[in-house]
N, C-alpha and C positions, 0 to 999 in steps of 0.2 A: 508866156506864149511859147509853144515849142511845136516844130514843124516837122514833117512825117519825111521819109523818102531820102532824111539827111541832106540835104541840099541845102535847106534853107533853118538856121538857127534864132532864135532868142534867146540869150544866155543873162539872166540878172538884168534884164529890161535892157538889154544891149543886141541891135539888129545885127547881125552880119551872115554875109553868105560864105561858101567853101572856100569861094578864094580869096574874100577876104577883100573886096573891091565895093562890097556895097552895104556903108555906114549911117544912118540918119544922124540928124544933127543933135550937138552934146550929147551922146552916146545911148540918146533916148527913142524909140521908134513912136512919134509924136501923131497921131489919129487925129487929135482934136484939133491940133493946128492945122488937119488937112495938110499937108505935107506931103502925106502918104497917102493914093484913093484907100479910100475905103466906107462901106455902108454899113452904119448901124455898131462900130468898131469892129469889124468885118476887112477883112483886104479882097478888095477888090479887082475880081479877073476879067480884063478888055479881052476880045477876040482872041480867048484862050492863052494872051501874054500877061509878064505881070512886070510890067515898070519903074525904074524911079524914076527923078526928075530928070537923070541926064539920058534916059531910057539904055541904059546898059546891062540893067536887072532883067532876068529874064528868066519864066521858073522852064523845071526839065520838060520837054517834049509837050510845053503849053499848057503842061496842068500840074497842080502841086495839089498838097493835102495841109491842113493843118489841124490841131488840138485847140480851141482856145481856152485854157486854167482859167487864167486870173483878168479873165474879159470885163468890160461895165456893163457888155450886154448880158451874155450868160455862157455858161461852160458846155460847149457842144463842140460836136467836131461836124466840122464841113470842109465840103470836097470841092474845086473847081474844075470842068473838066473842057 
């Protein structure tokens, strides 16, 4: 997975943002565990935010873009706005 806008990274199935404040657990960004919102292996944007658990994730100016590669659902790109 790799994220538009540079904000937001996938690197080798490893989540992390710019500053480096926001890690999913064992250095895997886990969907199926629901851990992470998300529909359909999809991330999921609430009221233009985009959260983790401790809600300090937060994508730029409410809306992010992403690419999804190597999705289970399928390789598209979607926008949250």
């Amino acid at each position: 997975m790799s994220y538009v806008l540079g904000k937001h990274h996938d690197i080798l199935g490893k989540h992390y943002d710019v500053l480096g404040k926001h890690y999913c657990i064992l250095g895997k960004h886990n969907h199926v565990l629901g851990k992470h919102p998300c529909i359909l292996g999809k991330h999921n944007d609430i009221l233009g935010k985009h959260n983790d658990v401790l809600g300090k994730h937060y994508c730029i100016l409410g809306k992010y873009e992403m690419i999804l590669n190597s999705s289970p659902a399928s390789s598209q790109m979607t926008s949250f706005k």
